[in-house]
matplotlib code that plots the C-alpha trace (Angstrom):
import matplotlib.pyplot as plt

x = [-65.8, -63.0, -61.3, -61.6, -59.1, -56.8, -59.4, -62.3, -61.6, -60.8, -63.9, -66.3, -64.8, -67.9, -69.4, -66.7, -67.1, -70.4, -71.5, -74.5, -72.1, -68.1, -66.2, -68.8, -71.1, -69.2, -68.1, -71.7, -73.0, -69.6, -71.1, -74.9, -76.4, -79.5, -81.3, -83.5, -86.6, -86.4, -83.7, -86.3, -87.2, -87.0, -84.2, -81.9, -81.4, -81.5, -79.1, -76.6, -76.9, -77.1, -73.8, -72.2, -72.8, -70.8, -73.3, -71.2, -73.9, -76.2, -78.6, -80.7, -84.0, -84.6, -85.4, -86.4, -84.5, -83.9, -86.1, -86.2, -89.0, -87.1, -84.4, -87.1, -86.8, -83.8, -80.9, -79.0, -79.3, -77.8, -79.1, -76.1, -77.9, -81.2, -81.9, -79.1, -80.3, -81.2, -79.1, -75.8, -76.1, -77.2, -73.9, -71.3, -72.6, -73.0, -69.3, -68.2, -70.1, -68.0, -66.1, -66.1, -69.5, -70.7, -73.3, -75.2, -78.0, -81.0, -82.3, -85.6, -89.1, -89.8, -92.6, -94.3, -92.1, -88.9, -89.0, -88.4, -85.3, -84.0, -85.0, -84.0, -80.2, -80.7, -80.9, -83.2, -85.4, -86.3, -88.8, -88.7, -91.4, -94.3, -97.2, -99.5, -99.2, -95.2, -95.7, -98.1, -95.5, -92.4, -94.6, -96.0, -92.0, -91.2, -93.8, -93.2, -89.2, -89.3, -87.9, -88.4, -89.5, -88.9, -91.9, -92.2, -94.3, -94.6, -97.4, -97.8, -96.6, -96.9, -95.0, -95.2, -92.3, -92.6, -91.2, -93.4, -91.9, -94.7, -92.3, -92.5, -95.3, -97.6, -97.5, -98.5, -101.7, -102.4, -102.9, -104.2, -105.8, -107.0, -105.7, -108.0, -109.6, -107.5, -107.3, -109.1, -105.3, -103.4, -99.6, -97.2, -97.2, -100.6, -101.1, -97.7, -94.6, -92.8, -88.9, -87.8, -89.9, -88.6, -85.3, -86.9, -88.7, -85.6, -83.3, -85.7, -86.1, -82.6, -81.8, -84.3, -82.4, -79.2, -80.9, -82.3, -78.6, -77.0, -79.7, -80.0, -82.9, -86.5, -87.5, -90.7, -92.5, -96.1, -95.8, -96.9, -95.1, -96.5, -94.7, -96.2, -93.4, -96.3, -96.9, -93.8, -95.2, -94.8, -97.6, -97.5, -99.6, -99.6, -100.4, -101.4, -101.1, -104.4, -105.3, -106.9, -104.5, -104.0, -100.5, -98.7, -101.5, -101.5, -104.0, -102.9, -105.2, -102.5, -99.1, -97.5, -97.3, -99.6, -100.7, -100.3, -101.7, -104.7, -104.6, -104.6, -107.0, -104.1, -103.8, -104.2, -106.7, -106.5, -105.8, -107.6, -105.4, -104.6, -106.1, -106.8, -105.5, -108.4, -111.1, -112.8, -111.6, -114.3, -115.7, -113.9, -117.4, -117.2, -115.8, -112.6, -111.9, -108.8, -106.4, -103.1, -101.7, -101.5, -104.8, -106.3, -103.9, -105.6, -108.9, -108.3, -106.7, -110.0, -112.3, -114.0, -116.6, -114.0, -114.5, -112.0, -112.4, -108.8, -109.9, -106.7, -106.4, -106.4, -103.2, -102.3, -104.3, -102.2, -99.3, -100.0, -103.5, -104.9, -106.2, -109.7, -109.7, -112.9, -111.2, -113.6, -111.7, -112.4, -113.8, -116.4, -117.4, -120.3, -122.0, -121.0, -121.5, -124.5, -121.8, -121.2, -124.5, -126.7, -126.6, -127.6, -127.1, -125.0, -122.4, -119.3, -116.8, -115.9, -112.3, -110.5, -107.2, -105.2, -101.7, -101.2, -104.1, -105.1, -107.9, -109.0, -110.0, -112.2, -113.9, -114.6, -115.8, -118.4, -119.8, -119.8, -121.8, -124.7, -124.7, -122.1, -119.5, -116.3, -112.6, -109.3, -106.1, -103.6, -100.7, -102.2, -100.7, -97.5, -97.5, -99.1, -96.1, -93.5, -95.2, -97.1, -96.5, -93.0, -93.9, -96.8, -94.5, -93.6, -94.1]
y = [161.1, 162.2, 165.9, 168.7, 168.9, 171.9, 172.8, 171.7, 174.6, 177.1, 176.0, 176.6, 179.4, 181.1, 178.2, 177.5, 181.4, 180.6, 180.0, 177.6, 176.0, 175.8, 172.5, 170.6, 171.4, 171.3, 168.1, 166.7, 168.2, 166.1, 162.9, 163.8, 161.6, 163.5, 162.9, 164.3, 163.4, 165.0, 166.8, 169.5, 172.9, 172.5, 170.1, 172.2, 175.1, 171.8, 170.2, 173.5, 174.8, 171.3, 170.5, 173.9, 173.4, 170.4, 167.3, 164.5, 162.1, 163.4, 161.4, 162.2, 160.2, 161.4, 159.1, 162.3, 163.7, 167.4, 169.2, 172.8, 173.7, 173.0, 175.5, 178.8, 177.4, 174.1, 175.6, 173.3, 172.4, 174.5, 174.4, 171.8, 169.6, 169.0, 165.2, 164.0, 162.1, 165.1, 162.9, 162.6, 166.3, 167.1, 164.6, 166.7, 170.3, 169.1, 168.1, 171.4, 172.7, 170.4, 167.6, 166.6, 165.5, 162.2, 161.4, 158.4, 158.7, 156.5, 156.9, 155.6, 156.2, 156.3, 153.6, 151.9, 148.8, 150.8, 154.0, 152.2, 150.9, 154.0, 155.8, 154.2, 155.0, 158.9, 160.9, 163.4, 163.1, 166.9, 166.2, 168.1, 166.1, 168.4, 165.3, 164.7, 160.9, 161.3, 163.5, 161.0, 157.9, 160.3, 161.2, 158.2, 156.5, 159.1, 157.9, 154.4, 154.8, 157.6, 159.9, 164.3, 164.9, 168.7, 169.5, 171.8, 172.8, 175.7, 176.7, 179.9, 183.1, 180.9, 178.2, 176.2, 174.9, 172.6, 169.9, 166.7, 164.5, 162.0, 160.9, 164.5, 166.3, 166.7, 164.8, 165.9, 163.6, 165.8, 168.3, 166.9, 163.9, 162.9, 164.2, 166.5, 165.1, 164.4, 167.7, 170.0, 171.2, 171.8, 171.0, 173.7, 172.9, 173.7, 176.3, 177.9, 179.1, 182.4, 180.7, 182.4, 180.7, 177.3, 179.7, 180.7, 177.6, 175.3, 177.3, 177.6, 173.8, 173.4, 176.1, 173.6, 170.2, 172.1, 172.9, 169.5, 168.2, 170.3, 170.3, 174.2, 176.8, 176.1, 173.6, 173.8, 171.2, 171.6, 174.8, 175.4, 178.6, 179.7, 182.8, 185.2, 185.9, 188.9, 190.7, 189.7, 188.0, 185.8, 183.7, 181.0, 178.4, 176.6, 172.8, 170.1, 166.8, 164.9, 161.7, 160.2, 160.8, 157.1, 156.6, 158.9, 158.5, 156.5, 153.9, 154.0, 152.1, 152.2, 150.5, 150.5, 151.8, 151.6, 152.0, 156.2, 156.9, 155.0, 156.9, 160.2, 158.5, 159.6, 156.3, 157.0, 155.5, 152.7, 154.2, 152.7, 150.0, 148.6, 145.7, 146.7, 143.9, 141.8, 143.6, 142.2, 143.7, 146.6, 145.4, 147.2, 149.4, 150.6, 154.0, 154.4, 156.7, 157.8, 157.6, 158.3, 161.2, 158.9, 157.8, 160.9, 162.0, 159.0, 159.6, 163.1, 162.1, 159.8, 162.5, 161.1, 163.6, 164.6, 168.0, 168.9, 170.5, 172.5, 172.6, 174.6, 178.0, 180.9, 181.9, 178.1, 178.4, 181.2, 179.4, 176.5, 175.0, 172.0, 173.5, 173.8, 173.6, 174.8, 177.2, 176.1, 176.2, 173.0, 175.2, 177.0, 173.3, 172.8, 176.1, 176.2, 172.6, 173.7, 175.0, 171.1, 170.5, 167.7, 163.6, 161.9, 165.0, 163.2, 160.9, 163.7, 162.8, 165.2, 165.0, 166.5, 167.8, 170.0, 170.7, 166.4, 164.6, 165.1, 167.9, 166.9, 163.2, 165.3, 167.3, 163.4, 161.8, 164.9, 165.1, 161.2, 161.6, 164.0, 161.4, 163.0, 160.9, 162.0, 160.7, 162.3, 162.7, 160.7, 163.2, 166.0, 168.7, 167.3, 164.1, 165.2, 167.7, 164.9, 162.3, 164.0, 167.4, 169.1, 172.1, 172.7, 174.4, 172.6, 174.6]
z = [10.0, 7.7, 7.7, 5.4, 3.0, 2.4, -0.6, 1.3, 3.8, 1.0, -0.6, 2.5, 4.3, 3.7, 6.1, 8.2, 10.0, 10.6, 14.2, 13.1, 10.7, 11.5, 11.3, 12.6, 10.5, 7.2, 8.0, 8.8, 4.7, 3.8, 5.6, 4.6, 2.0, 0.2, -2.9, -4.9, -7.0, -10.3, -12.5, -13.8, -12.8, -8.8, -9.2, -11.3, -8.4, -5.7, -7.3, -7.6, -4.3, -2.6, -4.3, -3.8, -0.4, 0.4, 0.6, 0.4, -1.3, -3.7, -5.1, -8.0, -10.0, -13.3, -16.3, -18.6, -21.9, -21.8, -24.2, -25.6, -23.1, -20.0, -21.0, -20.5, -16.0, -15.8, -15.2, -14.8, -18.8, -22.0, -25.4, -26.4, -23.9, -25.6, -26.3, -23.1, -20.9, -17.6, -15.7, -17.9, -18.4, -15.0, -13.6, -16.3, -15.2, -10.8, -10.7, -12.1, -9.8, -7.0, -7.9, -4.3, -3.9, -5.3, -7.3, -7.1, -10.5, -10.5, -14.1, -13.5, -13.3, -9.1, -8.4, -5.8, -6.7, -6.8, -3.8, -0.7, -2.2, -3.3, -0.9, 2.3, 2.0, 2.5, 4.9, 3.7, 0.3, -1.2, -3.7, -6.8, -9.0, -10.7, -10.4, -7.6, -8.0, -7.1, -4.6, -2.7, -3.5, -1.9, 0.9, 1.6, 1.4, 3.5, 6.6, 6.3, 5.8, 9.1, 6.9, 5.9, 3.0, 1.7, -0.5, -3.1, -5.7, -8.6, -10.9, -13.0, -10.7, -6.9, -5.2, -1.9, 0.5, 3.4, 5.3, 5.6, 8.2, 10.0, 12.6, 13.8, 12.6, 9.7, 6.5, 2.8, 3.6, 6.2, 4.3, 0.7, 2.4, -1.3, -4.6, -6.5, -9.5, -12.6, -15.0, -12.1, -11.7, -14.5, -14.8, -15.6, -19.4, -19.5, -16.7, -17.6, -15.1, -14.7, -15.5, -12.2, -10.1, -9.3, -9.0, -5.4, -4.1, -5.1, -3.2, 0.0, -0.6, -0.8, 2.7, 4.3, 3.5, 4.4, 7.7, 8.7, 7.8, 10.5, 12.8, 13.2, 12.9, 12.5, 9.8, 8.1, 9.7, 10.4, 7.5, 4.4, 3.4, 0.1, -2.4, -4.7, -7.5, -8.8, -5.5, -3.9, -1.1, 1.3, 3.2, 6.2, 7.4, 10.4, 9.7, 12.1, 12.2, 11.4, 13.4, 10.8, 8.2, 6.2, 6.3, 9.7, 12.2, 15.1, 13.4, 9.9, 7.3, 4.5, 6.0, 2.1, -0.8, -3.4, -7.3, -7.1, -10.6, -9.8, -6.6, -8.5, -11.9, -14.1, -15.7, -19.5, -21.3, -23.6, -27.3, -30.4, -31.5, -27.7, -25.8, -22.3, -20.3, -18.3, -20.4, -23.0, -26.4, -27.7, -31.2, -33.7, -35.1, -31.8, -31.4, -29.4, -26.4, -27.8, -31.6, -31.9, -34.3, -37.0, -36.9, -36.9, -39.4, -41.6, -40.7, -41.9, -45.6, -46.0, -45.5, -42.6, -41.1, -38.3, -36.1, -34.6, -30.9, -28.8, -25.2, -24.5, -23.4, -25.9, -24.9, -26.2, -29.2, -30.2, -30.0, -32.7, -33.4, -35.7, -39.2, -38.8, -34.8, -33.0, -29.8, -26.7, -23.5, -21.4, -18.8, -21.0, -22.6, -20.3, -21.6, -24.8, -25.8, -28.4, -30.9, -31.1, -32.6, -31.2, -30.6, -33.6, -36.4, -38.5, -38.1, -37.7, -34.8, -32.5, -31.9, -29.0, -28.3, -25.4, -24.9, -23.3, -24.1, -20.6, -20.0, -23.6, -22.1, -19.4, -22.3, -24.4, -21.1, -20.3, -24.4, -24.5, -21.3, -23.8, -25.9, -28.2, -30.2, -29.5, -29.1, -27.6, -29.7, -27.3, -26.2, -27.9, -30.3, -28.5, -30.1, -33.1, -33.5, -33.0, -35.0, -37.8, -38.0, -37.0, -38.7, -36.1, -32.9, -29.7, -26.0]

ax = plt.figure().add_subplot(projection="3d")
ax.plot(x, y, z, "-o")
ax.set_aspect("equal")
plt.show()
């Protein structure tokens, strides 16, 4: 193990008078080797404190652009940055930060093909994705590679931190043995996120990683430690290890990794236009499940009989909206489905949009299930901003 440098020791004096830390410690964050999944709003405050704190190897997987959006909670990102790459951006701003540390990027999409690779050469994995079906691939990469994985997660005004580690306790499938169905949670661009909150649980995420590197204090395995940004509060729960759990118990039935978004049923649909591979094609009177912008953007100058449904939120509505839109919040759809008149009156189309496409696909499958034709607008007002409609605002 090499020495600190003269700078090194200027650098970490803060550290060095630390009893838990010292020289020893300092110089095993200098021989550490952590990455971290995602450059977004967890991964910015990771990826500052991480490489403040002398981690000699920091790995980071992001394959995402910055956008206007992220800047409100990404810290790591200014406005100059919008439309870089988060890793060439994230890379510029981490070794001013420290040059000292290096960064190894992996500008990529994590899969099932791709995370035991990647993974295997760290020492500790802190995942800062914002989807169930990456938190179940780190996790369950985590088990089978007998690594920690420090687990966090934000939404609206609360956050969670733990440490998932099967070798020594408790696994994220120990606690979420299955996901929850798709759209039943939403994701923070449609549930929303106080800016300052990723702030907190990154830096607890990052205080844990730090911790498991030197081996001092208690770790959070086998807790769930949840925070309350609006009451200020803090909340712990005492996890145990289950012995059925799939992938870290004794007998596991799963022994690798597997397809994660049809794990979670957040594979997207097959849009009008699209051949869904090993199905037969749909005959082309039939109605599709889903049209792009553009096609609804035609249908619309040809005067079809289109009515147009937002399933988002009326906080979201206020934001921007489709001309003409229909405000029924996917949770009141079940009562208020009446206002959509009846199977068979006509031959209007209900269309359906949301922020993504994706609670708007719940609201098609429940009124083709009364009998009701109806389509989703693939990637929602989103895509209908960025490929029809500029003018309509982006959030």
């Amino acid at each position: 193990m090499s020495e600190l440098t003269l700078e090194e020791i200027r650098r970490y004096g803060r550290h060095l008078t630390l009893p838990e830390v010292g020289m020893a410690g300092q110089l095993r964050l200098k021989a550490s080797r952590v990455v971290i999944v995602g450059a977004g709003g967890l991964g910015s405050p990771l990826g500052l404190y991480l490489a403040a704190a002398g981690v000699g190897t920091l790995g980071l997987v992001d394959f995402d652009v910055v956008d206007e959006s992220n800047l409100q909670r990404q810290v790591l990102f200014g406005a100059a940055d919008v439309g870089r790459p988060k890793l060439e951006a994230a890379a510029e701003r981490l070794r001013e930060v420290n040059p000292n540390v290096e960064l190894v990027l992996h500008p990529v999409r994590l899969t099932s093909d791709n995370a035991l690779g990647i993974l295997e050469g760290y020492d500790v994995v802190v995942d800062g994705s914002d989807n169930f079906p990456t938190r179940y691939l780190v996790n369950d990469a985590c088990v089978l590679l007998g690594k920690p994985d420090v687990y966090g997660s934000i939404f609206r005004f609360e956050g969670q931190v733990a440490v998932f580690w099967g070798a020594r306790g408790p696994c994220y499938r120990c606690l979420f043995a299955e996901p929850p169905p798709p759209g039943l949670v939403p994701s923070c661009a449609e549930g929303g996120v106080l800016g300052i909150l990723p702030g907190v649980i990154g830096a607890l995420q990052a205080n844990e990683a730090v911790k498991l590197v030197l081996g001092v204090g208690e770790p959070a395995v086998g807790r769930l430690v949840t925070f309350d940004a609006l009451r200020l509060r803090f909340r712990e729960l005492r996890l145990k290890k289950d012995p059925r759990c799939p992938i870290c118990s004794e007998r596991p039935t799963q022994t690798a990794l597997v397809d994660y978004e049809e794990l979670c049923g957040t594979r997207e649909p097959v849009a009008a236009g699209e051949e869904d591979p090993g199905e037969a094609v749909e005959a082309e009177a039939e109605l599709p499940f889903e049209i792009r912008p553009g096609e609804l953007h035609r249908w619309l100058a040809e005067g079809r009989a289109i009515r147009l449904l937002d399933v988002r939120t009326p906080m979201e509505y206020e934001i921007c909206r489709l001309e003409g839109a229909l405000l029924i919040p996917l949770q009141e759809l079940p009562r208020r489905v009446a206002e959509l008149g009846q199977a068979g009156d006509g031959r209007e189309v209900t269309v359906a949009y949301c922020h993504h496409g994706i609670r708007s696909a719940q609201a098609v499958g429940f009124l083709r299930g009364r009998g009701l034709p109806a389509v989703n607008l693939a990637g929602g007002i989103e895509r209908w901003s960025l490929e029809v409609d500029p003018a309509v605002p982006r959030y």
